[in-house]
FIKOLZA-1660 file (N, C-alpha, C; in steps of 0.1 Angstrom, whole numbers, plus 5000, padded with zeros to 4 digits):
% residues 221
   i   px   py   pz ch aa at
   1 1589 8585 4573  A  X  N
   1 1595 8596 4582  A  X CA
   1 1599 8590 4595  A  X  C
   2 1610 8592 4599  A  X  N
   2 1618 8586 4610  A  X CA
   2 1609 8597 4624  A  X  C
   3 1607 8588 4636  A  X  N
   3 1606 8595 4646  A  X CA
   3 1615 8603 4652  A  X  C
   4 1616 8613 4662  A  X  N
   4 1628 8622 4668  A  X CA
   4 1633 8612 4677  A  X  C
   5 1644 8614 4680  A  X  N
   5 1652 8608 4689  A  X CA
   5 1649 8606 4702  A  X  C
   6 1646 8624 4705  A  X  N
   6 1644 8625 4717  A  X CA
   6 1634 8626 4728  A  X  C
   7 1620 8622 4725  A  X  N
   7 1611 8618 4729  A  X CA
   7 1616 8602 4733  A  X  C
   8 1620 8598 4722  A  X  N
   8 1628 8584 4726  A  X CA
   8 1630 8580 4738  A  X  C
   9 1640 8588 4740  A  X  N
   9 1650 8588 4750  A  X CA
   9 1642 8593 4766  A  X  C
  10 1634 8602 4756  A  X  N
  10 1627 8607 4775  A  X CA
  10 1616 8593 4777  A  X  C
  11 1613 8585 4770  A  X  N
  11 1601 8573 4775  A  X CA
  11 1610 8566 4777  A  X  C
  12 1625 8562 4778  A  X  N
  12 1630 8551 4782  A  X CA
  12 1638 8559 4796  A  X  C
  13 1637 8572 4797  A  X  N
  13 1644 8573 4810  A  X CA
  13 1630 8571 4820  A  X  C
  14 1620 8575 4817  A  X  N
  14 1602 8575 4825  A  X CA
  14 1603 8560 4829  A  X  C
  15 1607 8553 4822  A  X  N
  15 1599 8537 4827  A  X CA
  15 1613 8533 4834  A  X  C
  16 1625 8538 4832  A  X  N
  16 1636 8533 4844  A  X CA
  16 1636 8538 4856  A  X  C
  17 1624 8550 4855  A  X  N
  17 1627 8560 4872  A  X CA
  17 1620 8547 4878  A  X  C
  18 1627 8552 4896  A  X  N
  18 1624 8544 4903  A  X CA
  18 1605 8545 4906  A  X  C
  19 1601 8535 4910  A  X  N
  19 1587 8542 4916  A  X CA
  19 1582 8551 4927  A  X  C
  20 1572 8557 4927  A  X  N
  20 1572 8568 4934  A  X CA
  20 1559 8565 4945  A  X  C
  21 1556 8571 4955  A  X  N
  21 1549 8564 4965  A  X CA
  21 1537 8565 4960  A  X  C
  22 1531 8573 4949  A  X  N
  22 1518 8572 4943  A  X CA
  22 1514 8558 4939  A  X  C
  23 1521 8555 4935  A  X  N
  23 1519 8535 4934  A  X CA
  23 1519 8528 4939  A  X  C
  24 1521 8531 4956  A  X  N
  24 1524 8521 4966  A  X CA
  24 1509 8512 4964  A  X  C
  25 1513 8496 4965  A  X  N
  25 1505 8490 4972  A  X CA
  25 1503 8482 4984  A  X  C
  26 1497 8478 4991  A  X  N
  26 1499 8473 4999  A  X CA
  26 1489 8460 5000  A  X  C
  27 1496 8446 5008  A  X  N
  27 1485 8433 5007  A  X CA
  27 1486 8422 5019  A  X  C
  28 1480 8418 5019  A  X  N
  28 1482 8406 5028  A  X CA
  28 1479 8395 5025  A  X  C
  29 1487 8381 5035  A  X  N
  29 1488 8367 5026  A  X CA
  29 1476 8358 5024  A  X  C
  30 1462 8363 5036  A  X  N
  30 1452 8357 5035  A  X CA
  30 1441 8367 5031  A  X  C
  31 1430 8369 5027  A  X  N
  31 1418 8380 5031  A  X CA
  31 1414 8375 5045  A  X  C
  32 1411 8366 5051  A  X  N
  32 1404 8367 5065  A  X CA
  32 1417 8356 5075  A  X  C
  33 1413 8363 5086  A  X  N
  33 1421 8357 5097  A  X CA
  33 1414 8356 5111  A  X  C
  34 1417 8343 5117  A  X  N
  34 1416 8341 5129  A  X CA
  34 1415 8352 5140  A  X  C
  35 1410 8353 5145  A  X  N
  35 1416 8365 5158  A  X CA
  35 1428 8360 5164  A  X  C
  36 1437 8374 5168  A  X  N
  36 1453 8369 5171  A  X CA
  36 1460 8358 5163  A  X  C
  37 1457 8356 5152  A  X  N
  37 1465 8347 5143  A  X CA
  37 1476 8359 5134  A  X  C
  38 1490 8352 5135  A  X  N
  38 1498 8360 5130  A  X CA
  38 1495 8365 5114  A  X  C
  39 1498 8375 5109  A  X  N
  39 1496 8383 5100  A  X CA
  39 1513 8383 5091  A  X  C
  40 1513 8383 5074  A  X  N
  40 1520 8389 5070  A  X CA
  40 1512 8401 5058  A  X  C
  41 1523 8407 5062  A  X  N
  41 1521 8422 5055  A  X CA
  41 1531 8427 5041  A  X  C
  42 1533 8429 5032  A  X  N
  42 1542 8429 5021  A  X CA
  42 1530 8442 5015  A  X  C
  43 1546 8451 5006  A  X  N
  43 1542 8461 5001  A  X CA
  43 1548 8462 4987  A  X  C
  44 1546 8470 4976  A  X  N
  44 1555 8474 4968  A  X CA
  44 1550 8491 4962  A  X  C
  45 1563 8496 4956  A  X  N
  45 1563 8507 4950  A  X CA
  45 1562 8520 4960  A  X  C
  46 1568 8515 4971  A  X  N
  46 1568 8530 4978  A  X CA
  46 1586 8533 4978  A  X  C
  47 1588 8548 4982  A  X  N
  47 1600 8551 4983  A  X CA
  47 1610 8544 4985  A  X  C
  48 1617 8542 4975  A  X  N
  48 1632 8535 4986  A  X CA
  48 1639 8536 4989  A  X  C
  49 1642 8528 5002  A  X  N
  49 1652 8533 5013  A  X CA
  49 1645 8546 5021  A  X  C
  50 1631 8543 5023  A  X  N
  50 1629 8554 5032  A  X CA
  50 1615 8543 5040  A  X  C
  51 1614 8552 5051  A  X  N
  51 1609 8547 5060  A  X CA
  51 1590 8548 5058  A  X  C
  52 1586 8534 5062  A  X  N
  52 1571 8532 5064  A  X CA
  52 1561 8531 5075  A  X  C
  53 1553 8533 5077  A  X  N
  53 1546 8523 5083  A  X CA
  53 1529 8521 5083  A  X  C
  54 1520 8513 5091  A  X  N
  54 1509 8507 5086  A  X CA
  54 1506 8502 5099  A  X  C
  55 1487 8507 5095  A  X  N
  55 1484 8505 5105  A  X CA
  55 1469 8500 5102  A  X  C
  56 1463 8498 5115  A  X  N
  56 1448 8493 5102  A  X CA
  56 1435 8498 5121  A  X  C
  57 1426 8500 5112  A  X  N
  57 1411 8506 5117  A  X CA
  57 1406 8503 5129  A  X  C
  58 1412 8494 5138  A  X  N
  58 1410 8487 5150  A  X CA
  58 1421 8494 5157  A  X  C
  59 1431 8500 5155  A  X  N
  59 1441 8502 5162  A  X CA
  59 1450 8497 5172  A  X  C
  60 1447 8482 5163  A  X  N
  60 1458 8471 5171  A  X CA
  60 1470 8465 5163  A  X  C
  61 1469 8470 5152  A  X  N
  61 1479 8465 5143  A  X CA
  61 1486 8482 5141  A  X  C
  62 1502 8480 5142  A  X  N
  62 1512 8491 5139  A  X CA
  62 1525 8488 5142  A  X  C
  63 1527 8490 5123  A  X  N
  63 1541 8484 5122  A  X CA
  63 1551 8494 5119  A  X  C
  64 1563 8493 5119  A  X  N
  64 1568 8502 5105  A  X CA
  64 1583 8497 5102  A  X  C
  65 1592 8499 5092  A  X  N
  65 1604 8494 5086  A  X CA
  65 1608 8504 5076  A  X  C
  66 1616 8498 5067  A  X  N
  66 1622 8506 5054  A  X CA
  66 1623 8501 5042  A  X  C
  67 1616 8510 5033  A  X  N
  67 1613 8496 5019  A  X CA
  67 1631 8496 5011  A  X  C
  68 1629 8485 5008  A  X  N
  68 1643 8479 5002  A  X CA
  68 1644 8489 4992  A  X  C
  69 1659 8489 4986  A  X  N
  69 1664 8496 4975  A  X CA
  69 1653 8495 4961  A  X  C
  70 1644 8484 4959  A  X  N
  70 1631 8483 4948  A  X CA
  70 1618 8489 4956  A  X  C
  71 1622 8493 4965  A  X  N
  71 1608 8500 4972  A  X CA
  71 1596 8492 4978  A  X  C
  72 1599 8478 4980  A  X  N
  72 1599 8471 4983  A  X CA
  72 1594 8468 4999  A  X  C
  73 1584 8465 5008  A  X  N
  73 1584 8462 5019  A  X CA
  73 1581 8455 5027  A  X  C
  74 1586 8449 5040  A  X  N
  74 1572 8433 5045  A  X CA
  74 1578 8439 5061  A  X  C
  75 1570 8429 5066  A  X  N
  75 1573 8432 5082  A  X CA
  75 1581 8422 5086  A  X  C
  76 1592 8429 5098  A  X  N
  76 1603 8423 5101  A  X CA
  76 1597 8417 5112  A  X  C
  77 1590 8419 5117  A  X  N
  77 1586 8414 5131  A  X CA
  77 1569 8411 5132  A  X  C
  78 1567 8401 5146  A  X  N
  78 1554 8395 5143  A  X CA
  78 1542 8408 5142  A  X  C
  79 1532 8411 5135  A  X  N
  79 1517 8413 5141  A  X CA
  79 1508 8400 5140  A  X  C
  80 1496 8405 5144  A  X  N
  80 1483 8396 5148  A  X CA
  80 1474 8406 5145  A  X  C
  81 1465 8393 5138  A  X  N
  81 1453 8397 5139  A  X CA
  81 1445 8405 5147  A  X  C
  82 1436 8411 5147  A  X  N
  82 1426 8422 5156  A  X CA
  82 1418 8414 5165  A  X  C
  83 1417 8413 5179  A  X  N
  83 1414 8408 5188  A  X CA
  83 1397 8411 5188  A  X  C
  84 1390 8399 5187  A  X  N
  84 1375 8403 5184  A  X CA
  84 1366 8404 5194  A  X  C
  85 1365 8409 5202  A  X  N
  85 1360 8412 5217  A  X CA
  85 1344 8405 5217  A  X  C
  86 1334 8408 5208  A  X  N
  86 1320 8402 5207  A  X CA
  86 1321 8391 5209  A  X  C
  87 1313 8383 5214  A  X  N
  87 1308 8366 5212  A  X CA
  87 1302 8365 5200  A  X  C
  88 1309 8366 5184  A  X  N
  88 1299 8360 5173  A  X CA
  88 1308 8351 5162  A  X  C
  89 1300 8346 5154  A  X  N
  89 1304 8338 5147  A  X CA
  89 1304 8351 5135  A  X  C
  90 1300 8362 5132  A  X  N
  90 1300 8370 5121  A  X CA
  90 1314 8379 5117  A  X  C
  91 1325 8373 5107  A  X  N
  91 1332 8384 5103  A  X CA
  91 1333 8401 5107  A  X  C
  92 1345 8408 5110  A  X  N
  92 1347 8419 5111  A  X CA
  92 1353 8424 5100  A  X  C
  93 1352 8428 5091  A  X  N
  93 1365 8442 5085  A  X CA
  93 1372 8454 5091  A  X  C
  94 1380 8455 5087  A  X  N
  94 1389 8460 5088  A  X CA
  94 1401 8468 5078  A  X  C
  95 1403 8484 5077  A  X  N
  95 1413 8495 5069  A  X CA
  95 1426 8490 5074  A  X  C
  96 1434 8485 5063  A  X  N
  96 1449 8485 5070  A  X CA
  96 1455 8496 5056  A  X  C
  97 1461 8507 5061  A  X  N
  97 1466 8523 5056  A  X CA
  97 1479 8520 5057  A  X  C
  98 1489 8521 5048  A  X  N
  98 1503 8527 5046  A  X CA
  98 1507 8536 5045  A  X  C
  99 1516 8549 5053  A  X  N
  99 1522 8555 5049  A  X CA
  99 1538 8558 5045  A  X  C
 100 1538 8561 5037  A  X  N
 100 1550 8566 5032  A  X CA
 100 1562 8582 5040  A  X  C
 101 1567 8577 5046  A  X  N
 101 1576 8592 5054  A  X CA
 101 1583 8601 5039  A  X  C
 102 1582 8597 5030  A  X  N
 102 1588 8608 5019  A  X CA
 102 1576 8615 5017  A  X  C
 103 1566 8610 5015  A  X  N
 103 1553 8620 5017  A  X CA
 103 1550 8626 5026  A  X  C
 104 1556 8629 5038  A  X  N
 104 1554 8634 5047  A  X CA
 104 1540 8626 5055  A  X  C
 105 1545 8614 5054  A  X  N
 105 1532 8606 5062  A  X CA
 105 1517 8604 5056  A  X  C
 106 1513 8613 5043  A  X  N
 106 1503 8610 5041  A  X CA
 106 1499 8594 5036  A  X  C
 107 1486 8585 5043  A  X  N
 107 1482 8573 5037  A  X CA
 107 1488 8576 5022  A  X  C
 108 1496 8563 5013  A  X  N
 108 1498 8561 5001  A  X CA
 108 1490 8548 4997  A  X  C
 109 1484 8537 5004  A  X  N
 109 1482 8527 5003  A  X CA
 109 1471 8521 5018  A  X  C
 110 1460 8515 5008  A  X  N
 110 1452 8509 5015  A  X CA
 110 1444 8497 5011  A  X  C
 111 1440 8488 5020  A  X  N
 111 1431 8475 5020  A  X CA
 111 1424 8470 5026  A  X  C
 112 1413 8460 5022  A  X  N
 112 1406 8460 5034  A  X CA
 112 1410 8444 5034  A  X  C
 113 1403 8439 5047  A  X  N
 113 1405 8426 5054  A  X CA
 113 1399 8421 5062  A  X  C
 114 1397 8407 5067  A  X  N
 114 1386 8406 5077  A  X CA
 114 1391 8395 5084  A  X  C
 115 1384 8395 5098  A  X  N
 115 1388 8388 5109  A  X CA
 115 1373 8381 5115  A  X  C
 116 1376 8367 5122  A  X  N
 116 1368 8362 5127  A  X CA
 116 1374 8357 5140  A  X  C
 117 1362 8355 5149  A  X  N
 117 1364 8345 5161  A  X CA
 117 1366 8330 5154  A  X  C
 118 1369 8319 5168  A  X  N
 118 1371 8306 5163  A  X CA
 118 1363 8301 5172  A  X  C
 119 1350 8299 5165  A  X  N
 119 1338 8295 5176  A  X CA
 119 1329 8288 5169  A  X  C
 120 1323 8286 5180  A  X  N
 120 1308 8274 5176  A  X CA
 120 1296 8277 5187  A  X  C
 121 1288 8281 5183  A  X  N
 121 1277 8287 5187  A  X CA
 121 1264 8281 5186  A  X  C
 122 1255 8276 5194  A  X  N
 122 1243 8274 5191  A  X CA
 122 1234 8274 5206  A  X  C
 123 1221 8270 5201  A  X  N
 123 1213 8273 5212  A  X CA
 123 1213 8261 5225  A  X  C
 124 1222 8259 5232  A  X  N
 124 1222 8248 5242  A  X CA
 124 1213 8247 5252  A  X  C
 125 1203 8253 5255  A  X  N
 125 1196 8248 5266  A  X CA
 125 1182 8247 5264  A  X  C
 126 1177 8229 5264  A  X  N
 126 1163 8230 5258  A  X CA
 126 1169 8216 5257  A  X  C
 127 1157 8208 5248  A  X  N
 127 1158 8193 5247  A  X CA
 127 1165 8186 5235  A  X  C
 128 1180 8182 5243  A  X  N
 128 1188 8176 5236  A  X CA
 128 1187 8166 5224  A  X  C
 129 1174 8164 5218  A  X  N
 129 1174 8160 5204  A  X CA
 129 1169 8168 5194  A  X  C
 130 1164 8179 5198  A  X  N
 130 1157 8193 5189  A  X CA
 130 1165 8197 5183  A  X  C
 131 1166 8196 5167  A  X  N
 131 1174 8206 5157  A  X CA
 131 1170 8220 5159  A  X  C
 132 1186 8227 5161  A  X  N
 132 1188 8238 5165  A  X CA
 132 1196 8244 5153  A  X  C
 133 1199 8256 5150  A  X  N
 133 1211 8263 5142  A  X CA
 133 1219 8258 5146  A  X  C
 134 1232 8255 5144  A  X  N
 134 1245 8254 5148  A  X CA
 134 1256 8268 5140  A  X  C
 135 1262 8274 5145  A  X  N
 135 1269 8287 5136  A  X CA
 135 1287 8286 5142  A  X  C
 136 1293 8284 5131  A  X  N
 136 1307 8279 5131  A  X CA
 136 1310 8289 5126  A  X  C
 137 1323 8292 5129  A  X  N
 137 1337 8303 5124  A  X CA
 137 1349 8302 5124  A  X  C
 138 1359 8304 5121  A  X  N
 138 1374 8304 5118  A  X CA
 138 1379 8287 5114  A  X  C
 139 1370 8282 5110  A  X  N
 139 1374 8265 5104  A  X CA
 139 1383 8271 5093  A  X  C
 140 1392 8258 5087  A  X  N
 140 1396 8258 5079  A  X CA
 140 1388 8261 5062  A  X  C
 141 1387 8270 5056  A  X  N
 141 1378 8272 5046  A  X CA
 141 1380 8260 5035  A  X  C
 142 1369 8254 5029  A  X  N
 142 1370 8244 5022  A  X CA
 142 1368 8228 5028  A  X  C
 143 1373 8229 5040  A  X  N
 143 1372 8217 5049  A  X CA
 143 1357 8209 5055  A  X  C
 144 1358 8197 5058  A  X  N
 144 1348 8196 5066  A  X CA
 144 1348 8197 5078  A  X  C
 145 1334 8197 5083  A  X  N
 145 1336 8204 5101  A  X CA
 145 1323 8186 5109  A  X  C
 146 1329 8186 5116  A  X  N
 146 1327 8172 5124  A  X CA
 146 1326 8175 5140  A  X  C
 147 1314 8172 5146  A  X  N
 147 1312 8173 5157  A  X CA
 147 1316 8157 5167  A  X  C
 148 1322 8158 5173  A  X  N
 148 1328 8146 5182  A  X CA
 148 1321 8146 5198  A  X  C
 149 1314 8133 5194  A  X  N
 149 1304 8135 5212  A  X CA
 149 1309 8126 5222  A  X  C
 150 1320 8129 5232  A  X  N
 150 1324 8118 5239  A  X CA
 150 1318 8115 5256  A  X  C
 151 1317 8103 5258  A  X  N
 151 1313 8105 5273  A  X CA
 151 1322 8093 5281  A  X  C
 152 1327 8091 5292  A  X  N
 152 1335 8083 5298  A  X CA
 152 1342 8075 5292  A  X  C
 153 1354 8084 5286  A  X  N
 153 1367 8082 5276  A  X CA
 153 1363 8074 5264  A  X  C
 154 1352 8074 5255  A  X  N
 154 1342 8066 5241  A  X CA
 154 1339 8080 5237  A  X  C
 155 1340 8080 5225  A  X  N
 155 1335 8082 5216  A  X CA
 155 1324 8080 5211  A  X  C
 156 1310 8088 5216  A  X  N
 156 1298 8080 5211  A  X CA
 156 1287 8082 5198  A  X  C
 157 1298 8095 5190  A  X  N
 157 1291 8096 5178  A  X CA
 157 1300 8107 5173  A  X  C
 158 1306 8105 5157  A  X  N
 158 1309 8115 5155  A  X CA
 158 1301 8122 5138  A  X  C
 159 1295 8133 5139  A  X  N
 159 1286 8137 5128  A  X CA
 159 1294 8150 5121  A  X  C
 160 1293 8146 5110  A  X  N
 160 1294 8156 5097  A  X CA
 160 1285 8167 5095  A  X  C
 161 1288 8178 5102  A  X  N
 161 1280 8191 5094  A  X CA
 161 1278 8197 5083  A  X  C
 162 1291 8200 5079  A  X  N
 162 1293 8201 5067  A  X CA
 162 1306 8207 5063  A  X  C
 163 1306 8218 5052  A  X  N
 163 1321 8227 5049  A  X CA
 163 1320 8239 5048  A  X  C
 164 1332 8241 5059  A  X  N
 164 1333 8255 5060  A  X CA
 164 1338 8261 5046  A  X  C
 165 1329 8281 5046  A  X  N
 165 1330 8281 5038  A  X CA
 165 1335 8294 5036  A  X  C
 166 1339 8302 5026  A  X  N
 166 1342 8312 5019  A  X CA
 166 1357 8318 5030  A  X  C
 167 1365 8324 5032  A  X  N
 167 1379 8329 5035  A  X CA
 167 1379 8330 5048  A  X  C
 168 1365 8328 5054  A  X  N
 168 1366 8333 5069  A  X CA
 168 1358 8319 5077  A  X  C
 169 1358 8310 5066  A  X  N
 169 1355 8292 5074  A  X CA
 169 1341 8292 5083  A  X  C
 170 1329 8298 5076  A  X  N
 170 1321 8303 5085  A  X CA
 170 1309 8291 5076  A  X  C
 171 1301 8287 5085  A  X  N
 171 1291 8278 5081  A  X CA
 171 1275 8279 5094  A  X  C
 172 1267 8275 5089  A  X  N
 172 1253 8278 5096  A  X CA
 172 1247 8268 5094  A  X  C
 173 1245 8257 5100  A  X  N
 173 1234 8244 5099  A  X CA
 173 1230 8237 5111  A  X  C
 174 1214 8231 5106  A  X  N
 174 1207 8227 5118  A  X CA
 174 1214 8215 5116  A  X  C
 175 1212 8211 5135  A  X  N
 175 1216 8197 5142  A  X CA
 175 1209 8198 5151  A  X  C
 176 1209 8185 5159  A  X  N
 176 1206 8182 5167  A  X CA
 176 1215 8186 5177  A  X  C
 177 1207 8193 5191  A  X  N
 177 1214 8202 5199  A  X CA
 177 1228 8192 5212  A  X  C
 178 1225 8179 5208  A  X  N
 178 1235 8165 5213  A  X CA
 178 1231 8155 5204  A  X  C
 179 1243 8156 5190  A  X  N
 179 1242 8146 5182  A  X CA
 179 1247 8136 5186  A  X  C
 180 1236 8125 5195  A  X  N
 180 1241 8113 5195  A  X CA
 180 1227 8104 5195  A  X  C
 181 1227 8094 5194  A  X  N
 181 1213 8084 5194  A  X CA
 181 1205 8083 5206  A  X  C
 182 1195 8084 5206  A  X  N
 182 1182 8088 5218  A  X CA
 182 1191 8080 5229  A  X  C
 183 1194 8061 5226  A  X  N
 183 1196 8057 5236  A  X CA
 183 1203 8063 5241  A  X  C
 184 1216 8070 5238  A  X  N
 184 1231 8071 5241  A  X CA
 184 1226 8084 5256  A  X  C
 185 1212 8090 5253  A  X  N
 185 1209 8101 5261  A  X CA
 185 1208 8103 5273  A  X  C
 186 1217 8103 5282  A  X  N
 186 1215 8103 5302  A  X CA
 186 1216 8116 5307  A  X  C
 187 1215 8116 5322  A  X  N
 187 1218 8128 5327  A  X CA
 187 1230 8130 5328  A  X  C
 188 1239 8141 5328  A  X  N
 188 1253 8143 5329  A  X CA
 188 1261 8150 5320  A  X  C
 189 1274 8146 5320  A  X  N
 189 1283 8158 5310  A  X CA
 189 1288 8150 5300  A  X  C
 190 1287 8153 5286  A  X  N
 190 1292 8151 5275  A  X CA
 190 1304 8167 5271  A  X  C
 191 1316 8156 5267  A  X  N
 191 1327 8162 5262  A  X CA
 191 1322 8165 5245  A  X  C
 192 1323 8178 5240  A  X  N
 192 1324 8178 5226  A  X CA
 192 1335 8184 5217  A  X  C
 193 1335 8177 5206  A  X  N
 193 1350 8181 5201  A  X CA
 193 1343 8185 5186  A  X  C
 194 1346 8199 5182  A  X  N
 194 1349 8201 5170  A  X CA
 194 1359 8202 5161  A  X  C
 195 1364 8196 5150  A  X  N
 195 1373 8197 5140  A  X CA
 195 1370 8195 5126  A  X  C
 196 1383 8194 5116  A  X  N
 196 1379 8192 5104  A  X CA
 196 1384 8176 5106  A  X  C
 197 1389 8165 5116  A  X  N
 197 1391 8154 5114  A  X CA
 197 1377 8146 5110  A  X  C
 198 1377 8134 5105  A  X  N
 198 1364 8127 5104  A  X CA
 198 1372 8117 5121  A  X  C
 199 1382 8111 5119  A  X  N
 199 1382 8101 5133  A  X CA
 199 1391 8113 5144  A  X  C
 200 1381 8108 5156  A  X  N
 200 1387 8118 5166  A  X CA
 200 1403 8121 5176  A  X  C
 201 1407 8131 5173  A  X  N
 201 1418 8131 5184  A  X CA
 201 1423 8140 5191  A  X  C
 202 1426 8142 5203  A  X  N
 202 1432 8154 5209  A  X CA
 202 1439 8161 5202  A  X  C
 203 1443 8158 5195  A  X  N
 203 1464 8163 5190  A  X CA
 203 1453 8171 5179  A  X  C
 204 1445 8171 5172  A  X  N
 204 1439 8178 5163  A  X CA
 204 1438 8192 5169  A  X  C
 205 1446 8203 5154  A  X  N
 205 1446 8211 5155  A  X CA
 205 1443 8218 5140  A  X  C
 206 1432 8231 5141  A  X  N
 206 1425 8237 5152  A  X CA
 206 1413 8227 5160  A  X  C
 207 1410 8228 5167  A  X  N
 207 1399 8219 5175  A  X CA
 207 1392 8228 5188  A  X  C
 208 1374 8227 5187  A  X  N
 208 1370 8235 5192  A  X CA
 208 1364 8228 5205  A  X  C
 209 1368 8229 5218  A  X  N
 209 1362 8218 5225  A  X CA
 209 1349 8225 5241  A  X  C
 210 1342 8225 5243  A  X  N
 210 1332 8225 5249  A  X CA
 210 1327 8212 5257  A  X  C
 211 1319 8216 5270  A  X  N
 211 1312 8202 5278  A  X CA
 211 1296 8208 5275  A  X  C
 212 1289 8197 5275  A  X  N
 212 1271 8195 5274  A  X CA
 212 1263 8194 5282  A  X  C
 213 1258 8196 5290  A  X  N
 213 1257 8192 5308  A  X CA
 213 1238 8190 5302  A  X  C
 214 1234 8177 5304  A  X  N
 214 1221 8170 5306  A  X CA
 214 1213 8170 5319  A  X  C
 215 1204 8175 5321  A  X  N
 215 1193 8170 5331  A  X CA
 215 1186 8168 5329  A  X  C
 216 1179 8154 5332  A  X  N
 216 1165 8148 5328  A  X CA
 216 1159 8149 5339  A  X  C
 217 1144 8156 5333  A  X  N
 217 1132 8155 5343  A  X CA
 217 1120 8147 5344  A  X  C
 218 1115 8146 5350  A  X  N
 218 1109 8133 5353  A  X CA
 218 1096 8140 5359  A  X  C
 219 1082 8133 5353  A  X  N
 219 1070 8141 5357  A  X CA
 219 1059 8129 5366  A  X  C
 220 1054 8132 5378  A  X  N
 220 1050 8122 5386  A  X CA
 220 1036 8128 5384  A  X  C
 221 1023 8115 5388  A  X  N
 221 1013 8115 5383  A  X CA
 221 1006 8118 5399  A  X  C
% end
């Protein structure tokens, strides 16, 4: 027995309607970003030819445009990342919400996401050969992270920490609070360079750079 025609006909017009904002989704190119590092934003399945916009939980990101004739949408113009006001090396998340103006504005679409500072943190004041925590953020994820100790334009030690890790480049390991050799240790200021380079150079980018300021004290009998 033959099927009816016309159920047919109604499931092949269902899958040719356009999509409707119930489906919107919405995404972005990385899960974690830098603070103020530029952002793209891309959508699909909201109204089209009608107007959007998106915003996210910090209330520093807000965009809006018009999704293409496929319903389709990205941002025409720059945003950035959420400005992370704390001193930490610990990831933020973050709601970034779409709405759709055919729905009369209600969120159709939402995700989350996270943001980090680009820092290097540890305990600096105390005796410069004591393993301390070291706590890194916004490295390149996957990479190695390399501490560069320089003092009167030399290079006097450059050490391997290790690899930053998981989407937000974040790592936690003991060092020595001036990785360089007992002798190398005087009173004064050491330049330090963090990167993912193994040999050192200005032009390295990202690069995290800080001074070490030494005072030795001296105990009379």
């Amino acid at each position: 027995m033959k099927r009816p025609v016309l159920p047919v006909l109604a499931l092949v017009a269902v899958a040719a309607a356009p999509a409707s904002a119930s489906a919107a989704a919405i995404k972005t190119s990385k899960a974690c970003y830098v603070e103020g590092e530029p952002m793209q934003i891309v959508g699909q399945g909201f109204t089209p030819l009608t107007g959007w916009t998106v915003h996210d939980s910090s209330g520093q990101i807000s965009a809006f445009g018009n999704a293409d004739p496929s319903g389709n949408v990205a941002l025409t113009g720059p945003e950035f990342a959420p400005v992370i006001v704390a001193d930490t090396t610990k990831p933020r998340t973050y709601t970034l919400t779409a709405t759709d103006n055919n729905a009369a504005s209600v969120p159709v679409a939402s995700m989350k996401f996270k943001a980090v500072n680009f820092l290097v943190k540890y305990a600096g004041r105390g005796n410069p050969r004591k393993r301390v925590p070291w706590r890194f953020s916004g490295f390149a994820p996957g990479r190695p992270i390399y501490v560069h100790v320089r003092r009167g334009g030399k290079t006097l030690k450059t050490t391997r920490i290790g690899r930053a890790k998981g989407p937000c480049g974040t790592l936690t390991k003991r060092s020595k609070r001036l990785p360089v050799r007992a002798s190398q240790v005087r009173s004064g200021n050491y330049k330090v360079f963090v990167d993912s380079s193994r040999r050192f150079a200005r032009s390295v980018r990202p690069q995290y750079r800080f001074t070490y300021n030494i005072t030795l004290t001296y105990r009379f009998r």
